[in-house]
C-alpha positions in Angstrom: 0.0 0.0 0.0 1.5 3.4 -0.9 2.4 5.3 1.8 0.3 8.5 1.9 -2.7 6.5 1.4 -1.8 4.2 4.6 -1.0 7.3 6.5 -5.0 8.9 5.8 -6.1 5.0 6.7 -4.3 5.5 9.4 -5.6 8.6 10.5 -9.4 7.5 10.1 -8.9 4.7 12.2 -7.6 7.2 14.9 -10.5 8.7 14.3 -12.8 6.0 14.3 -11.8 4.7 17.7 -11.2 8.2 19.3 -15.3 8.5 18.4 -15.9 5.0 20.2 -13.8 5.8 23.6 -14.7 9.6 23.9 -15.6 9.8 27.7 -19.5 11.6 27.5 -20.2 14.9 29.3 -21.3 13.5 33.1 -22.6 15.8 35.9 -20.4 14.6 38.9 -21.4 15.7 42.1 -18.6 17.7 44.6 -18.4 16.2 47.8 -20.0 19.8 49.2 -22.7 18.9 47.5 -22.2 21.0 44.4 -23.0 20.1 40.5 -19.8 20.2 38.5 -17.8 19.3 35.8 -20.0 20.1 32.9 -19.0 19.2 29.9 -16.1 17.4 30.5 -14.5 14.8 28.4 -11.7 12.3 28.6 -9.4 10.1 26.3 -6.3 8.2 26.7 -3.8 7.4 23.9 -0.4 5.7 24.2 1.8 7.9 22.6 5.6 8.8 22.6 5.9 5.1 24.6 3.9 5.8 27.3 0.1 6.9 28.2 -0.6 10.4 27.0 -4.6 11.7 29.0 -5.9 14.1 27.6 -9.2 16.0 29.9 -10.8 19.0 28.3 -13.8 21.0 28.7 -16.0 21.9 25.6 -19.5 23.0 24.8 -20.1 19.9 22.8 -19.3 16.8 21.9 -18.5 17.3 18.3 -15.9 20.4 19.8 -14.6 17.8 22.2 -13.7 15.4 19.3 -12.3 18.2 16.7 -9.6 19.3 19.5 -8.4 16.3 20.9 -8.1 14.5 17.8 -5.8 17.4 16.9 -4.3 17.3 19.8 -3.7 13.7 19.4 -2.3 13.9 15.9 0.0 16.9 17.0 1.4 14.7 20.0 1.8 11.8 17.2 3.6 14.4 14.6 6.2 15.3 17.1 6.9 11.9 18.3 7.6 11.2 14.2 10.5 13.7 14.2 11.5 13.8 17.8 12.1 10.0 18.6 15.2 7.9 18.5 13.6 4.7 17.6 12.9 5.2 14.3 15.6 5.6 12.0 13.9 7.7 9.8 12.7 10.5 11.9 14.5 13.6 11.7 16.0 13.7 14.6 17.8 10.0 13.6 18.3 11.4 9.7 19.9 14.3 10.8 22.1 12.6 13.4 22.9 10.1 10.8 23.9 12.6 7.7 25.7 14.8 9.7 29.0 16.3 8.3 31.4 18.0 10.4 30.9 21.9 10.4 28.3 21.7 7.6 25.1 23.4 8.7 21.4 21.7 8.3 18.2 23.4 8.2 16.0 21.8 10.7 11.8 21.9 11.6 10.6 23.9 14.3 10.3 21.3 16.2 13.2 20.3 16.3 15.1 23.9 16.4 12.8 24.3 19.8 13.6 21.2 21.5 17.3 22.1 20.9 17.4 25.3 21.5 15.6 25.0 25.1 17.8 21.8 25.3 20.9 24.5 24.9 20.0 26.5 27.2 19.2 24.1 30.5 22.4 22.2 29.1 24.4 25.5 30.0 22.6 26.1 32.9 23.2 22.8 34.6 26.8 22.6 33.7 26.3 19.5 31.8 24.1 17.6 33.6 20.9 17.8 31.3 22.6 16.5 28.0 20.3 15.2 25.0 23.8 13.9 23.1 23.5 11.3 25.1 22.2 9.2 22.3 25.0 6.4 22.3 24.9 5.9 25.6 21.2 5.8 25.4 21.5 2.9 23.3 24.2 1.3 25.5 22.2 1.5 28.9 18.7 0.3 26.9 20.0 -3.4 25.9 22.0 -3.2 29.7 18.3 -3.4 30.9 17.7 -6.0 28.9 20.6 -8.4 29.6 20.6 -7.3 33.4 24.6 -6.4 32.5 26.3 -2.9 32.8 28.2 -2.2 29.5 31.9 -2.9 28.7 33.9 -0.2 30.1 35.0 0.3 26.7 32.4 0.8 25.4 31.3 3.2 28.0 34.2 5.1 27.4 33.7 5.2 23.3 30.4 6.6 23.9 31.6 9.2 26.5 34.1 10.3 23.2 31.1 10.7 21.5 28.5 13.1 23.7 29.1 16.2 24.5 27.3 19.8 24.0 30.5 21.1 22.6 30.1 19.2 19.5 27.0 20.5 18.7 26.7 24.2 16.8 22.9 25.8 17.2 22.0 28.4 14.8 19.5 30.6 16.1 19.5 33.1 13.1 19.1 30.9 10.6 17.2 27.9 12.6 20.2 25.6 11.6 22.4 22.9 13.5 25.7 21.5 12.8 28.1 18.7 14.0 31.9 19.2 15.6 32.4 15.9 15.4 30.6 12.5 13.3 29.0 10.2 15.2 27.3 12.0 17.9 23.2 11.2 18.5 20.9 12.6 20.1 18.0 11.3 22.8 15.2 14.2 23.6 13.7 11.7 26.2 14.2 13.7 28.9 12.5 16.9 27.2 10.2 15.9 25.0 7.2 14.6 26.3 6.8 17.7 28.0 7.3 19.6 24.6 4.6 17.7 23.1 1.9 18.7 25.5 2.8 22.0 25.3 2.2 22.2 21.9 -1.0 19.7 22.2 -2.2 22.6 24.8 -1.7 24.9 21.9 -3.8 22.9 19.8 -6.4 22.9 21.8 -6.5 26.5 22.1 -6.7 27.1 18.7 -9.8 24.4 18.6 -11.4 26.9 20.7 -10.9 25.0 24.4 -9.1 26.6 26.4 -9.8 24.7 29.9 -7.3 21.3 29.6 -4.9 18.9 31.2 -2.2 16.6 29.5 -1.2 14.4 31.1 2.2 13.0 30.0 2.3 9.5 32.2 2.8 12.0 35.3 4.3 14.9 33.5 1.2 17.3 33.7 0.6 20.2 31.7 -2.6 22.9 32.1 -4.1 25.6 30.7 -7.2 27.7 32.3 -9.0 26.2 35.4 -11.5 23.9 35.2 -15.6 25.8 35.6 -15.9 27.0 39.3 -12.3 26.2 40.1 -9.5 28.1 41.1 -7.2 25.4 39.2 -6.1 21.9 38.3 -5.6 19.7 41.1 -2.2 17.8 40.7 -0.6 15.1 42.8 3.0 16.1 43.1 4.5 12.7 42.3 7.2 11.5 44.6 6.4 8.2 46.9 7.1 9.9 50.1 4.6 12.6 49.8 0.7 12.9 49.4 1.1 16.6 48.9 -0.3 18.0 46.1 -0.9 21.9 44.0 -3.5 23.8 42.6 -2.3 24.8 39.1 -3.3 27.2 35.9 -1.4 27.3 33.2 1.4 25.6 34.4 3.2 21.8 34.4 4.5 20.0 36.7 7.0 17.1 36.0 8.5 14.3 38.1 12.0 12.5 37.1 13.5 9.7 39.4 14.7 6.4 39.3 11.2 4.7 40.5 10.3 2.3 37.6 13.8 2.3 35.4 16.5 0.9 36.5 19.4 -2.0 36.4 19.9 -3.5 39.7 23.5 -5.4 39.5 25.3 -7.2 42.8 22.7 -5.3 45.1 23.8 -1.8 43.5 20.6 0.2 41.3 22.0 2.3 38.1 19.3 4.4 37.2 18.0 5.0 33.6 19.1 8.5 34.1 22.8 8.6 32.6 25.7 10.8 33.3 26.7 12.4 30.3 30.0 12.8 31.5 30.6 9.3 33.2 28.4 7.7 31.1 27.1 5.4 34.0 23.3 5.3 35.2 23.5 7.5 38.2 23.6 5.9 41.4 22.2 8.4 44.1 18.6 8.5 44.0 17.0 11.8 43.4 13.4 12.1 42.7 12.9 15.9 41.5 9.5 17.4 41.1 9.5 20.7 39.3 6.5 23.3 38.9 6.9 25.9 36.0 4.3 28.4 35.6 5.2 29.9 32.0 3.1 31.4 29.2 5.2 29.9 26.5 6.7 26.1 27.2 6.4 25.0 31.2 6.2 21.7 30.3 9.7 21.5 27.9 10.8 23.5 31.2 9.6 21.2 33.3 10.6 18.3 32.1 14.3 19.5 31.0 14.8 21.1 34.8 13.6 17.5 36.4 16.1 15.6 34.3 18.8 17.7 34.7 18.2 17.5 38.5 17.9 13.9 38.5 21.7 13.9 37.7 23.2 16.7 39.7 24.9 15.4 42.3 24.4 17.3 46.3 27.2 20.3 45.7 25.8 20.6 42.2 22.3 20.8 43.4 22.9 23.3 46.4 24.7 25.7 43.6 22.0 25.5 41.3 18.5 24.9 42.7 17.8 28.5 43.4 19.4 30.1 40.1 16.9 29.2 37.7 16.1 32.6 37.0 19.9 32.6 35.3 18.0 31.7 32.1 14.5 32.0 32.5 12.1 34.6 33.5 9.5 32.3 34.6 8.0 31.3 37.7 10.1 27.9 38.6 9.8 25.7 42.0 11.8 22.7 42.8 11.6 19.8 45.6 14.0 16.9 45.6 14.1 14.0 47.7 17.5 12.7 47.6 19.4 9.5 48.6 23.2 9.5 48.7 23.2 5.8 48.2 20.6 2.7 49.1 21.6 3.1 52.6 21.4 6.6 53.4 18.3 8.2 54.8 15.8 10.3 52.5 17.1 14.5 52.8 14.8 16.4 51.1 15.9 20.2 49.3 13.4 23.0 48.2 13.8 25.9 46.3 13.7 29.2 48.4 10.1 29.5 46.4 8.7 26.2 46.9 6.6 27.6 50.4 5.4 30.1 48.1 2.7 27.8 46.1 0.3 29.1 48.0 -1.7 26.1 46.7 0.5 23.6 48.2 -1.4 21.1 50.9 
């Protein structure tokens, strides 16, 4: 079957069963009593690997299906370009066809993700690094043997990531390569760039009252009727604490689900760009960014570069987020030194100030 007519076949069965498993508009009854959530619907897709819910608030139906089937298709249109599973995206083509100090026009997409990638990779000294792509690779089929890496290899794919090797042009929305070889892995960035721009989408479809919800990375726009906000779990085992949140995201990174356990010791999915090992020391980092423009890419970036930072790193940085953005960011990390140590958590100086924090 040619390929542009799969693709529309493809999209019509999206379609098709997005119609079927639309959650209807139900009245649901406050525990004061109260009649809300009009016009609410619902729908879960797995996309980008993991469970994408999507909750909106429309007049109709018919509204309702128009914006989260955009929404949908937009979250599905980023993951095309953005991955680094298919070898054909363009994040994998231009990793693949780069030449050394030749510049490449890239999408918007793509020229976003790396140019908010550049700027929490300078911020964090490092520690959030998306030319980690080799090592990416390295630590996935470690998982699936229950082996860490050759050293060697380790060290070959240390020779290969690095920042430095990478040349963003902001002028002329171009990229190019210091050195051949180098890939790239937006997986701790991208998610939360995707529901940004399915947020987007939904505005434009007229709804401007929704939640994405990136399998615990959570993005908002305008509170729900008769609320002063979204009500968000803040996602870290040792708390039930959660916020009250408007056009905001809050994202959670830790070791909780992915990891290699080898001889007793846990190396986290989270790599090290600069040792190339899964980290050891067990940080679970929640961050809140209230932005008008991209709190979940925020978000999600500042969690992941968090998750790596060891203590000294963390007590130099956790307060300084202001170095390269304007917007409103709070931070909370519960931290573990090794398996053994007790839990020490860290706060932003801000963090008392969400006022909506129980």
């Amino acid at each position: 079957m040619p390929k542009k007519k799969l693709n529309r076949c493809l999209c019509l069965l999206v379609y098709c069963v997005l119609c079927l498993d639309l959650v209807e508009p139900q009245t649901v009854v406050s525990g004061e009593g109260d009649v809300a959530e009009k016009n609410r619907y619902e729908v879960s897709r797995r996309l980008m690997g993991v469970k994408f819910r999507f909750v909106v608030y429309a007049n109709s139906l018919a509204m309702a299906e128009k914006g989260l089937l955009a929404a949908i298709h937009r979250v599905s249109e980023i993951e095309g370009m953005l991955t680094d599973y298919d070898p054909d995206s363009e994040l994998m083509t231009l990793c693949r066809n780069a030449k050394v100090d030749v510049p490449v026009k890239i999408s918007a997409d793509v020229f976003n993700v790396l140019a908010a990638s550049e700027n929490v990779n300078l911020f964090s000294d490092g520690a959030f690094d998306p030319t980690i792509g080799v090592l990416s690779k390295l630590w996935r089929q470690a998982r699936k043997t229950k082996t860490i890496p050759n050293k060697d290899d380790i060290t070959r794919a240390v020779q290969r990531t690095g920042w430095s090797y990478v040349k963003l042009d902001r002028d002329n929305q171009s990229i190019a390569f210091k050195k051949v070889g180098v890939m790239m892995d937006f997986g701790g960035i991208a998610k939360g760039y995707a529901a940004d721009e399915a947020i987007k989408v939904l505005r434009a479809n007229g709804i401007n009252q929704a939640l994405v919800d990136a399998s615990g990375d959570v993005t908002v726009s305008n509170a729900p009727p008769g609320k002063k906000g979204w009500k968000v779990a803040i996602g870290d085992s040792v708390s039930d604490s959660f916020v009250t949140l408007c056009n905001a995201s809050i994202a959670t990174s830790g070791d909780r689900f992915q990891f290699l356990e080898v001889d007793g010791k846990k190396y986290s999915h989270i790599i090290n760009p600069k040792t190339g090992m899964g980290t050891t020391h067990q940080n679970l980092v929640t961050v809140v960014c209230r932005s008008s423009v991209m709190p979940g890419t925020l978000a999600d970036a500042y969690a992941s570069a968090f998750s790596v930072m060891n203590r000294r790193l963390i007590d130099q940085k956790i307060n300084a987020t202001k170095l390269i953005s304007d917007e409103s960011v709070y931070i909370r990390i519960k931290t573990k030194a090794s398996a053994d140590a007790k839990v020490s958590s860290i706060e932003s100086m801000n963090f008392a100030e969400l006022s909506e924090l129980k």
